[in-house]
DRENPA-3360 file (N, C-alpha, C; in nm, 2 decimals, always signed):
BEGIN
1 = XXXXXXXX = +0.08/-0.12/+0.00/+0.00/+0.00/+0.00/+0.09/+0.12/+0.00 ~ +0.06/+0.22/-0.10/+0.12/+0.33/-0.12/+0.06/+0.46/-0.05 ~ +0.11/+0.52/+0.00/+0.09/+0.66/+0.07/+0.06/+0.76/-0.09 ~ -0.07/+0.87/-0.05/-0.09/+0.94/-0.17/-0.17/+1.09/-0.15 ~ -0.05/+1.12/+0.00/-0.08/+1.24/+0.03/-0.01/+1.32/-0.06 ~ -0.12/+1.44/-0.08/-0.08/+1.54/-0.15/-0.02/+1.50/-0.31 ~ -0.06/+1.41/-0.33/-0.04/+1.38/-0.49/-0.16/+1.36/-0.58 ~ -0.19/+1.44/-0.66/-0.30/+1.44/-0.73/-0.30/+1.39/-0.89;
9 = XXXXXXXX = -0.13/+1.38/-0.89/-0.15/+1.37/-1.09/-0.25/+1.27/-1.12 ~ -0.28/+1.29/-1.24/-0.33/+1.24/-1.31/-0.51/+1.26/-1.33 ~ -0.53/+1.35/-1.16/-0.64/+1.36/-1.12/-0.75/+1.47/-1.19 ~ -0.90/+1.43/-1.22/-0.91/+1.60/-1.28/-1.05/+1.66/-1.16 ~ -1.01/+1.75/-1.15/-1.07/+1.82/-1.01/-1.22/+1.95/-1.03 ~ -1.32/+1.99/-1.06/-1.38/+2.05/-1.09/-1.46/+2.14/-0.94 ~ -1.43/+2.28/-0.92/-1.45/+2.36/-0.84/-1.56/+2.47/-0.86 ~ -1.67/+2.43/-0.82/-1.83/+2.45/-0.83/-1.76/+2.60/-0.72;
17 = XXXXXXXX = -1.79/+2.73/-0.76/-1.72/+2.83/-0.68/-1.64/+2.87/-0.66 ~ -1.54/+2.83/-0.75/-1.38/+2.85/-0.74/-1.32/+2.93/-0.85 ~ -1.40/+3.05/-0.83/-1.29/+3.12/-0.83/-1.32/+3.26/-0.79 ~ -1.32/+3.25/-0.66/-1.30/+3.40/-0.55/-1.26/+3.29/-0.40 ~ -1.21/+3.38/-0.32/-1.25/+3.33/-0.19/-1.18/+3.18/-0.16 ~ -1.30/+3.14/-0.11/-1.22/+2.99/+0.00/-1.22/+2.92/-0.18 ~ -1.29/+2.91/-0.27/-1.30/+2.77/-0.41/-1.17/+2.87/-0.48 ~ -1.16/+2.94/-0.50/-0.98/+3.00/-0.53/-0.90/+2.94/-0.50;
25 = XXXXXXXX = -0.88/+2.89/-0.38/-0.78/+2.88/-0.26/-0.75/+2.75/-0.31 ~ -0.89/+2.70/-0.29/-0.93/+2.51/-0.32/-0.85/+2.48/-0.48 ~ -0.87/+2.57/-0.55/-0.84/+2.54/-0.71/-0.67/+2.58/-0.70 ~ -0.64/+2.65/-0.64/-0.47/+2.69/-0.63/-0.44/+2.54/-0.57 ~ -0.49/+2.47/-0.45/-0.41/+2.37/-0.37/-0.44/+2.25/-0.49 ~ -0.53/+2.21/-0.53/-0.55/+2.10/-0.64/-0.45/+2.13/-0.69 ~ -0.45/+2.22/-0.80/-0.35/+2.24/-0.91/-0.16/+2.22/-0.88 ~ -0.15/+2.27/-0.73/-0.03/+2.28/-0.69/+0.00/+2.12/-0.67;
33 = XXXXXXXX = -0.08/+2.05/-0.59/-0.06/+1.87/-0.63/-0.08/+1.77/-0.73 ~ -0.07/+1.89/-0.85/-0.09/+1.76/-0.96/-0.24/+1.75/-1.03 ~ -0.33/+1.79/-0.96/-0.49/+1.78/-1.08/-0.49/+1.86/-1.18 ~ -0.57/+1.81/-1.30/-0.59/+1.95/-1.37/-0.72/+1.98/-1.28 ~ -0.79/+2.13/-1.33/-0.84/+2.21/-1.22/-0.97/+2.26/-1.32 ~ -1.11/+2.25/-1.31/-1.18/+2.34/-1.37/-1.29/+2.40/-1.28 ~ -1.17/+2.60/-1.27/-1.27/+2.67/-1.15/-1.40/+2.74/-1.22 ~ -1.51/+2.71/-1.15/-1.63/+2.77/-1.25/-1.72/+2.84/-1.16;
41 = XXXXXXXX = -1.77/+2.93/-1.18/-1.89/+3.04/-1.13/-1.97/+3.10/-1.27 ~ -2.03/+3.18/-1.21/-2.15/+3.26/-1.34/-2.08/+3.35/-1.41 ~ -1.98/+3.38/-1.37/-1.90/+3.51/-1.46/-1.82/+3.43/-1.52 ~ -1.80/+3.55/-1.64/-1.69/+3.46/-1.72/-1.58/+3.52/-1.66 ~ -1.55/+3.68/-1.69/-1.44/+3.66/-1.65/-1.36/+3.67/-1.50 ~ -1.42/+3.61/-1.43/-1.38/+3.53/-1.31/-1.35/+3.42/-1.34 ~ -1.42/+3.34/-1.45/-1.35/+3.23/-1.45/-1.25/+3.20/-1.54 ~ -1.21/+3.32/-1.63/-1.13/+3.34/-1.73/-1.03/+3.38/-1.65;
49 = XXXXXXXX = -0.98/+3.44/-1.50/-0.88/+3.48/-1.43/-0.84/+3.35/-1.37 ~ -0.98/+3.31/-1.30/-0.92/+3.16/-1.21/-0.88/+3.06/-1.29 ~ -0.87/+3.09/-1.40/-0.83/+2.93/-1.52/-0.73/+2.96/-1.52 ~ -0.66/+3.12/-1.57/-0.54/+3.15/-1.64/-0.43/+3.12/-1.47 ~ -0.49/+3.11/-1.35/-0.40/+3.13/-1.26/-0.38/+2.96/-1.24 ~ -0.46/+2.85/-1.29/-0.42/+2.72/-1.30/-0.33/+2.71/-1.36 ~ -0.31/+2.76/-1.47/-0.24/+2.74/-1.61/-0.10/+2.80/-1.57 ~ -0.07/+2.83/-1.49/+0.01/+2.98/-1.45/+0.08/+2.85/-1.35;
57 = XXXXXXXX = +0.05/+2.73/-1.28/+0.06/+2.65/-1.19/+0.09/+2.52/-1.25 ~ +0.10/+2.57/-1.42/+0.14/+2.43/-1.47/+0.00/+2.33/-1.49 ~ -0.05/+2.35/-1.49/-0.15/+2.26/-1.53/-0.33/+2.29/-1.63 ~ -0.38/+2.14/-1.65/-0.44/+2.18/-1.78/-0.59/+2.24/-1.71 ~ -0.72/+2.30/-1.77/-0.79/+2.34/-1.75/-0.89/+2.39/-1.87 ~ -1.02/+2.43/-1.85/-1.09/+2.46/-1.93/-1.17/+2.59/-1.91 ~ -1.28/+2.65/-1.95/-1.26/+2.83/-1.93/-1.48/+2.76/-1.92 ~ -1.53/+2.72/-1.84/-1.68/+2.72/-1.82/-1.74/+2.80/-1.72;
65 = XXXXXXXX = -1.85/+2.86/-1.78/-1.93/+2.91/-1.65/-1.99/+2.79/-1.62 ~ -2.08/+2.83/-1.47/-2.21/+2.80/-1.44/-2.26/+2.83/-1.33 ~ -2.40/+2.75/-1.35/-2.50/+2.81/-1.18/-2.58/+2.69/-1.14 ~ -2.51/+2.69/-1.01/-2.55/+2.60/-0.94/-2.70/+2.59/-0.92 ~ -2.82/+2.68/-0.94/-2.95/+2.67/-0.98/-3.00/+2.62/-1.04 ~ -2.96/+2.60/-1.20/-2.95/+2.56/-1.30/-2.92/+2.39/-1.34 ~ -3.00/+2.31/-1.32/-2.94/+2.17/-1.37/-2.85/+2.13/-1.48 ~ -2.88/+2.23/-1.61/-2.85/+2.20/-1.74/-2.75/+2.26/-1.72;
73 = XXXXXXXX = -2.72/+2.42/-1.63/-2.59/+2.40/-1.68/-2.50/+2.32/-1.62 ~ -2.49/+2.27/-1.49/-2.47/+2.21/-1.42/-2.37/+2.03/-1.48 ~ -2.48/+2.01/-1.59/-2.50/+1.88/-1.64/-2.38/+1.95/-1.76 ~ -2.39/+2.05/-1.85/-2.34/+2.13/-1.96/-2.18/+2.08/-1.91 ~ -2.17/+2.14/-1.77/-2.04/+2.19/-1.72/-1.93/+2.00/-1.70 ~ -2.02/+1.91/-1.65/-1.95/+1.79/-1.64/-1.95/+1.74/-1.77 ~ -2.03/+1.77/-1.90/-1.99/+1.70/-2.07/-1.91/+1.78/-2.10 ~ -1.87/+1.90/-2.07/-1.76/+2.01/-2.16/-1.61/+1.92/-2.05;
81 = XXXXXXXX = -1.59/+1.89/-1.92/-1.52/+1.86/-1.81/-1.46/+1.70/-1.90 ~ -1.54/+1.62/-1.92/-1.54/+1.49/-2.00/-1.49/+1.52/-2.09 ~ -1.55/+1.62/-2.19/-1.47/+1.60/-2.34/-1.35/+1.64/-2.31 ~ -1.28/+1.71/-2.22/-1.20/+1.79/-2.23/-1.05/+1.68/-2.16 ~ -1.12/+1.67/-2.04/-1.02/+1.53/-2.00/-1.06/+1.40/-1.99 ~ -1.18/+1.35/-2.04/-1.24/+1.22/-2.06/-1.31/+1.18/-1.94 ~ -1.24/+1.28/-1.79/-1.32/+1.23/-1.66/-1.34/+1.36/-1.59 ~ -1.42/+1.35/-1.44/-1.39/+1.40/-1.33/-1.36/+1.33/-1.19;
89 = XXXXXXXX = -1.28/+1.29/-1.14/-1.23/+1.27/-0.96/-1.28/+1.30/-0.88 ~ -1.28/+1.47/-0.90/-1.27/+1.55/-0.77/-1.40/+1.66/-0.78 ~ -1.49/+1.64/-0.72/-1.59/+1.73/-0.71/-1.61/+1.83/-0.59 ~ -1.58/+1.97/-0.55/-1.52/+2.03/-0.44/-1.68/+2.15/-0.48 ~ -1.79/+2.11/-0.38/-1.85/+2.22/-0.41/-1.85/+2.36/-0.29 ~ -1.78/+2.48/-0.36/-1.80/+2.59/-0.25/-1.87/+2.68/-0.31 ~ -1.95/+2.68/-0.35/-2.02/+2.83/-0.40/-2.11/+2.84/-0.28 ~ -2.13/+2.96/-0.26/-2.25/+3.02/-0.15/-2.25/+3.16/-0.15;
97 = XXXXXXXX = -2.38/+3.17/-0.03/-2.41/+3.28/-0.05/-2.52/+3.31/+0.09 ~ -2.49/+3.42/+0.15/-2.57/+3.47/+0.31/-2.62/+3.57/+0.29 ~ -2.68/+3.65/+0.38/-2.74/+3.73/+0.41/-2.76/+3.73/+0.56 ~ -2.72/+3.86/+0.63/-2.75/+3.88/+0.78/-2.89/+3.96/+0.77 ~ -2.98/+3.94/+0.87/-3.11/+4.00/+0.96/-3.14/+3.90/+1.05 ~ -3.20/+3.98/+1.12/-3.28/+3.91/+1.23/-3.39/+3.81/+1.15 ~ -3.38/+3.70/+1.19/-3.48/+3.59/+1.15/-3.60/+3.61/+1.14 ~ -3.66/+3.67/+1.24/-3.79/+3.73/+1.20/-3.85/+3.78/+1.15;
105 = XXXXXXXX = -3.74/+3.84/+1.06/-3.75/+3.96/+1.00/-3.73/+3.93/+0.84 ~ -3.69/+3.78/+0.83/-3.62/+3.77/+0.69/-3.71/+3.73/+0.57 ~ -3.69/+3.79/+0.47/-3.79/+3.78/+0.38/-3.79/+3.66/+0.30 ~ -3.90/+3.57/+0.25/-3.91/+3.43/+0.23/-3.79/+3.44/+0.04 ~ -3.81/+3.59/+0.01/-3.73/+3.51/-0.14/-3.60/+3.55/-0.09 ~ -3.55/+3.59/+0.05/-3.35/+3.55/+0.01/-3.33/+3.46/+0.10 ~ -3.44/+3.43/+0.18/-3.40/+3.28/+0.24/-3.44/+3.17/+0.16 ~ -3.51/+3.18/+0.00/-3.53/+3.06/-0.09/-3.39/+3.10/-0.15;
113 = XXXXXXXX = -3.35/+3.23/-0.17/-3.21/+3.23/-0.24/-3.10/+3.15/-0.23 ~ -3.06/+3.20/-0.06/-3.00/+3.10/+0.03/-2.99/+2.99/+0.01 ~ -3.09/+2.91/+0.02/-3.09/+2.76/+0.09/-3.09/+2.72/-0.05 ~ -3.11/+2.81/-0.20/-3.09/+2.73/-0.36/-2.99/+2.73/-0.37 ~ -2.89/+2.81/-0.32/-2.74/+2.86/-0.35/-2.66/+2.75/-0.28 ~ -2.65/+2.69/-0.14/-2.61/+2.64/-0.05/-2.63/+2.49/-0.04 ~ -2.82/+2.48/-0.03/-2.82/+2.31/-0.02/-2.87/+2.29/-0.14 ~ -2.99/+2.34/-0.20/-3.01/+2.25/-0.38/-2.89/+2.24/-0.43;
121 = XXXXXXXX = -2.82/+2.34/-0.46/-2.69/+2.39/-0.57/-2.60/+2.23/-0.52 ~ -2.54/+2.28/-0.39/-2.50/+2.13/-0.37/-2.55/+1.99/-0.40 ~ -2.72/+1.99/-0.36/-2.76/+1.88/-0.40/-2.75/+1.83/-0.58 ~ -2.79/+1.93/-0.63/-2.83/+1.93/-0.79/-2.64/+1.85/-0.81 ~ -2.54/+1.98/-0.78/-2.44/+1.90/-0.81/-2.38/+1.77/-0.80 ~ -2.40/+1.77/-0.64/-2.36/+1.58/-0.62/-2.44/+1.50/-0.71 ~ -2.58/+1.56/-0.74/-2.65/+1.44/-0.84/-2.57/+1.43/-0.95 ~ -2.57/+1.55/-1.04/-2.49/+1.54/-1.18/-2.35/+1.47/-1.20;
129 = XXXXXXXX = -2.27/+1.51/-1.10/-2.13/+1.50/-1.09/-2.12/+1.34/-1.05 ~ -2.21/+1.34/-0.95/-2.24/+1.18/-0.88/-2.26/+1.06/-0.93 ~ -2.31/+1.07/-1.07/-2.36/+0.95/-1.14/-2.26/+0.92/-1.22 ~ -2.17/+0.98/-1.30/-2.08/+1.00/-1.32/-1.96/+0.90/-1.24 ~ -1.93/+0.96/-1.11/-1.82/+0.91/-1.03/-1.93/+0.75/-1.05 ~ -2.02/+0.74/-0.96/-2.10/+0.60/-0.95/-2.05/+0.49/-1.12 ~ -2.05/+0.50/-1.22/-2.07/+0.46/-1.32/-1.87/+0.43/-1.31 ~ -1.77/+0.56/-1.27/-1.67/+0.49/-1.30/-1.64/+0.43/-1.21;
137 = XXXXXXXX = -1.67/+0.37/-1.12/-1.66/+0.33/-0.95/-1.53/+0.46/-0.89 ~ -1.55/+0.57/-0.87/-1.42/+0.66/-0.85/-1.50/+0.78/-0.82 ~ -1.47/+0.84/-0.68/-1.47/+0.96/-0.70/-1.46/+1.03/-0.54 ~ -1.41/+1.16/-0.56/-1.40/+1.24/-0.42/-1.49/+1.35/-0.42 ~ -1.57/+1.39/-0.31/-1.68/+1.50/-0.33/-1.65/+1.56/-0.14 ~ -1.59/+1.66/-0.17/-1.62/+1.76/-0.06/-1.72/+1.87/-0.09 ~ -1.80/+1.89/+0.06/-1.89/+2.04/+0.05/-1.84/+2.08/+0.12 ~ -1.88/+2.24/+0.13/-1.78/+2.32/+0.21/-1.93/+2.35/+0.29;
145 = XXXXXXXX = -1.94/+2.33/+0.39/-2.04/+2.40/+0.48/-1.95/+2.50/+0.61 ~ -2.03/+2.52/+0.69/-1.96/+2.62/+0.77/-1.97/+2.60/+0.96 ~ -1.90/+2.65/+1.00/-1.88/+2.59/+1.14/-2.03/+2.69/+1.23 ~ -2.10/+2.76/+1.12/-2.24/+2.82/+1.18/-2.31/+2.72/+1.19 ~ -2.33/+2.61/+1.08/-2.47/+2.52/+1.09/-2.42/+2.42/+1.28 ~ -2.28/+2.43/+1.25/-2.24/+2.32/+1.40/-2.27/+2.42/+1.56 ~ -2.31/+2.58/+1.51/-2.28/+2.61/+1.67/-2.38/+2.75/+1.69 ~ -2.43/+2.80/+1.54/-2.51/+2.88/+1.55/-2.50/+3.05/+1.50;
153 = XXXXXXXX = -2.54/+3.14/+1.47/-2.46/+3.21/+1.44/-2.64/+3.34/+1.40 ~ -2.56/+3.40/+1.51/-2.74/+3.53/+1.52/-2.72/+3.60/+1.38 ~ -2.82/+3.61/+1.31/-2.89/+3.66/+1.21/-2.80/+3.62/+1.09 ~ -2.75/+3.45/+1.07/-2.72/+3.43/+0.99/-2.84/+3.27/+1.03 ~ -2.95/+3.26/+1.06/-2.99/+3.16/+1.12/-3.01/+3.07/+0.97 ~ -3.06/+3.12/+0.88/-3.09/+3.08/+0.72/-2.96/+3.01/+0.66 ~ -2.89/+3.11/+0.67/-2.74/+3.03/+0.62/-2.70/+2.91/+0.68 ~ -2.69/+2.93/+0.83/-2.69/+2.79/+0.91/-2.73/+2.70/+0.92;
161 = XXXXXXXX = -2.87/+2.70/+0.90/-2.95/+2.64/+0.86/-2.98/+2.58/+0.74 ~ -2.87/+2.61/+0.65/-2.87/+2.56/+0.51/-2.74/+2.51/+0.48 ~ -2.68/+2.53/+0.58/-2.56/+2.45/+0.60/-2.52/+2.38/+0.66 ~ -2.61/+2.39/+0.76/-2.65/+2.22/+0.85/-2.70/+2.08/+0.75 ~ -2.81/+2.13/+0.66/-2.83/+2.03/+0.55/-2.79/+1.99/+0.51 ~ -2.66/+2.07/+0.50/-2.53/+2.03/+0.38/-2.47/+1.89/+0.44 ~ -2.42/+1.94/+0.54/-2.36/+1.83/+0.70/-2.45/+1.71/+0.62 ~ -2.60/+1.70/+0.71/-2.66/+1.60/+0.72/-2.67/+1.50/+0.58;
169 = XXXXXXXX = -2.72/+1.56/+0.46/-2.69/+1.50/+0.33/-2.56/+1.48/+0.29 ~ -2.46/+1.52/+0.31/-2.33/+1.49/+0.29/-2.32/+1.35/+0.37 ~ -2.33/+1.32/+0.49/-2.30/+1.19/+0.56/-2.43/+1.10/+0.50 ~ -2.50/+1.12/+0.47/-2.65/+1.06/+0.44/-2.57/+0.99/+0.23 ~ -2.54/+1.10/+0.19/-2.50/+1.05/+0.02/-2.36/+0.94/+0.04 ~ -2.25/+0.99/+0.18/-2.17/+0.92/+0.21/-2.19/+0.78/+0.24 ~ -2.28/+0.71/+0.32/-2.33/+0.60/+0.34/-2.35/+0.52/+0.21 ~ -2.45/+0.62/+0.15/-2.50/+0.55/-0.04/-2.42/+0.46/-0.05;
177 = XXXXXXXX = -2.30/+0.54/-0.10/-2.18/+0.55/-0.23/-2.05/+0.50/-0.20 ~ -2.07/+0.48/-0.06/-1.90/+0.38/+0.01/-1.93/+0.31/-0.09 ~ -1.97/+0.20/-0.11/-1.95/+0.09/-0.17/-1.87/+0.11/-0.32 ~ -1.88/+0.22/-0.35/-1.88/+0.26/-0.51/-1.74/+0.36/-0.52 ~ -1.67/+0.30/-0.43/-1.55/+0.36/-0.45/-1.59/+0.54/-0.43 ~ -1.65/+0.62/-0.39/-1.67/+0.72/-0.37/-1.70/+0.76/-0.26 ~ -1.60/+0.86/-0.21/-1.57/+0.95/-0.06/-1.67/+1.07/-0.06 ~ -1.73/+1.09/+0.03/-1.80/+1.23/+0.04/-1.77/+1.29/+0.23;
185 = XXXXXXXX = -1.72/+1.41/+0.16/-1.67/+1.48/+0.33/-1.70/+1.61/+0.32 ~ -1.71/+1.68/+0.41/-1.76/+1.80/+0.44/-1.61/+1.91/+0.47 ~ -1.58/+1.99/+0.47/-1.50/+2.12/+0.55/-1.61/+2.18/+0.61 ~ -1.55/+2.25/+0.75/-1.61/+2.33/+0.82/-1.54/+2.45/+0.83 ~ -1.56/+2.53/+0.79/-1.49/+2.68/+0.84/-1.54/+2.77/+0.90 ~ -1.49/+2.85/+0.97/-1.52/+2.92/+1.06/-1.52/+3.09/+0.98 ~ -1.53/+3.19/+1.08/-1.49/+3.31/+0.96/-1.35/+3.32/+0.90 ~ -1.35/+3.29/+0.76/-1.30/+3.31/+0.67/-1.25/+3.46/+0.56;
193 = XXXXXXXX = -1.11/+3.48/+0.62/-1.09/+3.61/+0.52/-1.11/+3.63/+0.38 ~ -1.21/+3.65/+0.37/-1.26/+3.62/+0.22/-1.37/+3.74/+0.17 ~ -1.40/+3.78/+0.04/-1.45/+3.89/-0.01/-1.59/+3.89/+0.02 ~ -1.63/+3.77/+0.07/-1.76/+3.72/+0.11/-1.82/+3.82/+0.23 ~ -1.71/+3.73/+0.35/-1.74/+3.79/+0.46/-1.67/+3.93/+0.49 ~ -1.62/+3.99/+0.41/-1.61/+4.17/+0.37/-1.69/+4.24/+0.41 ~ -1.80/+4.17/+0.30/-1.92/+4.25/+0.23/-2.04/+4.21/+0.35 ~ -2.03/+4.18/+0.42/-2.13/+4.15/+0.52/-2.08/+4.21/+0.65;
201 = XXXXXXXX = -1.96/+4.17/+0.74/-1.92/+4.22/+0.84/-1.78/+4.36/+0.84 ~ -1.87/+4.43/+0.92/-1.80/+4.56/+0.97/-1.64/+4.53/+0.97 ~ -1.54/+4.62/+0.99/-1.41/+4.62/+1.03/-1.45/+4.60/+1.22 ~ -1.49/+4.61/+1.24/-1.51/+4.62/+1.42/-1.55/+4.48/+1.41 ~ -1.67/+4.46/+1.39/-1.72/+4.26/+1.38/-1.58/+4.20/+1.35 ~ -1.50/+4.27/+1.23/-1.44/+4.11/+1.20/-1.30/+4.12/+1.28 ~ -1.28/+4.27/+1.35/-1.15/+4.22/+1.45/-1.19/+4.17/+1.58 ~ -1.33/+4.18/+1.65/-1.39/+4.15/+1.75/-1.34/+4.02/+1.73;
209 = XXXXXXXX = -1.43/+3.92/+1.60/-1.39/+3.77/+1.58/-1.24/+3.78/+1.56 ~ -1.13/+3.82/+1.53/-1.01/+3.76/+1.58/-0.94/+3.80/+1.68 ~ -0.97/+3.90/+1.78/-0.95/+3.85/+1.83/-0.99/+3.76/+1.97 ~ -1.12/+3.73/+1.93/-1.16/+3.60/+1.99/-1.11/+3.48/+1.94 ~ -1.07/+3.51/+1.86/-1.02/+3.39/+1.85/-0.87/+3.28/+1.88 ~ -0.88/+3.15/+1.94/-0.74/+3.13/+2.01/-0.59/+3.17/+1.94 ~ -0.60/+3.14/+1.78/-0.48/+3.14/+1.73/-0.47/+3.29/+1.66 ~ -0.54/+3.39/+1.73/-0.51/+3.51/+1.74/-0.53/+3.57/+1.52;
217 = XXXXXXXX = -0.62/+3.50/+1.47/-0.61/+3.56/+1.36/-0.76/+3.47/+1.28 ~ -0.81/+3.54/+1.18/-0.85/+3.46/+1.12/-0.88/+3.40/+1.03 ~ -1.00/+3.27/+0.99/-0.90/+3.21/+0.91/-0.82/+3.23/+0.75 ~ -0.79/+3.12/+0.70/-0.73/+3.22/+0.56/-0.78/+3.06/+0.51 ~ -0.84/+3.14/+0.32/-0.86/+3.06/+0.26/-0.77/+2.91/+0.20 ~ -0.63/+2.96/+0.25/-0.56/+2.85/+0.17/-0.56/+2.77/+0.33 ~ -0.60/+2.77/+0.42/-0.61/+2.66/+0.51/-0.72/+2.63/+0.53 ~ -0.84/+2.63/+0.44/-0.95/+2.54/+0.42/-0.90/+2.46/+0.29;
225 = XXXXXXXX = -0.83/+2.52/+0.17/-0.77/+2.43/+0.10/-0.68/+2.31/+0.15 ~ -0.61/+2.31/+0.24/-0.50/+2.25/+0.31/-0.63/+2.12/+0.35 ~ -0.73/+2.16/+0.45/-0.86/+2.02/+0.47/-0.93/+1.98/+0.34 ~ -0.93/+2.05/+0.26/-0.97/+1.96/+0.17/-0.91/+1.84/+0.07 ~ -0.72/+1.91/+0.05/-0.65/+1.80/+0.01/-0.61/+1.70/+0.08 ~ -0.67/+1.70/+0.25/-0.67/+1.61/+0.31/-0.77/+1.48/+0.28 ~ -0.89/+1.53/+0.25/-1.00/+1.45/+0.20/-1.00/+1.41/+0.06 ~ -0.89/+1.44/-0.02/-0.94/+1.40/-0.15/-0.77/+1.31/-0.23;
233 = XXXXXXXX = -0.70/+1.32/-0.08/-0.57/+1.26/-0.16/-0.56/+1.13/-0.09 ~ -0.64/+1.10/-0.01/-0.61/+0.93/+0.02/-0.71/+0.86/-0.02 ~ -0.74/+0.73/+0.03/-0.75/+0.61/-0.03/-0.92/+0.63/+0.00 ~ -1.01/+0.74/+0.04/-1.14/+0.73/+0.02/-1.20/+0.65/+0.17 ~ -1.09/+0.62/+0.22/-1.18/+0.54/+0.37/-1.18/+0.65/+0.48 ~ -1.17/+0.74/+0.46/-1.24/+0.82/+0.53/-1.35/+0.87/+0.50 ~ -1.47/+0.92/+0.52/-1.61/+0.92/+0.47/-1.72/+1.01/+0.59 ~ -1.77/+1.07/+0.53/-1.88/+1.10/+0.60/-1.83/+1.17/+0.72;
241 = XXXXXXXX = -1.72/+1.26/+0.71/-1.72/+1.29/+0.81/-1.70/+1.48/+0.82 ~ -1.68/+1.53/+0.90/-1.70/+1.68/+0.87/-1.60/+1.74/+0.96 ~ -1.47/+1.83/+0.92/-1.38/+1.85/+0.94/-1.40/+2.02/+0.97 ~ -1.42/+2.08/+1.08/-1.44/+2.24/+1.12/-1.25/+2.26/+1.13 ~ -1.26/+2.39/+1.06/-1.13/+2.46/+1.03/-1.13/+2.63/+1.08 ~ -1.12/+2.65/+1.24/-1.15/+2.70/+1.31/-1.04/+2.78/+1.36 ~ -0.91/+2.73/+1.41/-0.82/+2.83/+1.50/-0.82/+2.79/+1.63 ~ -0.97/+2.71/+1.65/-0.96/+2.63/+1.78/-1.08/+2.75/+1.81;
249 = XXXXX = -1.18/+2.83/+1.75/-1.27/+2.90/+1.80/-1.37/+2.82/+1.87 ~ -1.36/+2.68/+1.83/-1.50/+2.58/+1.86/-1.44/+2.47/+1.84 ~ -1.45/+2.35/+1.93/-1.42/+2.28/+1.95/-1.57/+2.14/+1.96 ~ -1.67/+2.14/+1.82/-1.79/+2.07/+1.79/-1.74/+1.93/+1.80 ~ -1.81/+1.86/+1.86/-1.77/+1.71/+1.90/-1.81/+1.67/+1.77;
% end
């Protein structure tokens, strides 16, 4: 038995969100071990930047949008991924998307936004991407959910709550699909320096949360990358499980 940490050649890796933020990060650490890389979101040229910086990394890639809303494109994005390298591996879904108010208060179409963006988007994905891996007996699928669905998080209760689902369908699709050669794992992150949580929290919120937090900083996208190539470079017996990437802010059993 061979050890096959951090080695990806040969591998081809497709990043549902990758390219801003924590699925950036994710598409830089694939590429740096060897996968080719295809980062995709709704803009082109976001994804015309996040390609060229694969390429930039040595490795091969393709230039697709898409939206996780959308089935077809969804389905569009794994036949262009196919023709292009004949397979996909690695299915890494991070796209999302929050909104802060008081729960009470929150209006029914950005909490249907939310939870399309978050848990359909993911679910729609794992199906497409899923049948696929099922058919070649092969495949790795991380979601990125967030260390809010594990501990709570005031007037993000929608997001949390749509990222708790993520958790529970993630271990729920993981059970399926052991048999079928296919790993399904979660990342958990915590607040993440990212353009995301910019645009939502104050400069005062986001040094409050560091420094609450133990490792005196917070987190950075390429160390949610760092847990995800943990999940997708070994031998798949690890499963179903959900990894919070925290600083030591929480400590979720």
């Amino acid at each position: 038995m061979g050890y096959e940490l951090l080695e990806l050649s040969g591998k081809v890796a497709v990043v549902v969100g990758g390219t801003s933020g924590i699925g950036r990060a994710i598409g830089h650490g694939l590429a740096e071990a060897g996968a080719d890389v295809v980062p995709t979101s709704r803009r082109l040229d976001q994804v015309e930047a996040a390609a060229s910086e694969i390429e930039q990394r040595g490795r091969r890639t393709i230039r697709v949008t898409s939206d996780v809303s959308d089935r077809a494109s969804l389905e569009r994005l794994l036949s262009e991924s196919i023709a292009a390298f004949g397979k996909v591996d690695i299915l890494i879904n991070s796209a999302g998307r929050t909104k802060r108010a008081p729960t009470l208060d929150f209006l029914e179409e950005d909490w249907n936004a939310i939870i399309d963006t978050n848990l359909s988007g993911t679910l729609r994905s794992c199906q497409v991407f899923g049948r696929h891996m099922l058919e070649r007996g092969y495949g790795r699928i991380v979601n990125i959910a967030s260390d809010a669905a594990r501990l709570g998080t005031p007037r993000e209760s929608v997001y949390a709550g749509a990222k708790a689902a993520v958790i529970g369908f993630s271990k729920s699709l993981a059970a399926e699909v052991a048999r079928h050669g296919i790993a399904v794992n979660v990342v958990s992150p915590s607040t993440t320096d990212t353009p995301l949580v910019r645009s939502i929290l104050s400069e005062e919120q986001i040094e409050r949360r560091r420094r609450a937090n133990p490792s005196g900083r917070l987190g950075r996208p390429e160390d949610v990358a760092e847990a995800v190539l943990f999940f997708v470079c070994g031998s798949g017996y690890v499963t179903g499980q959900v990894l919070s990437v925290n600083g030591g802010s929480a400590r979720p059993g």
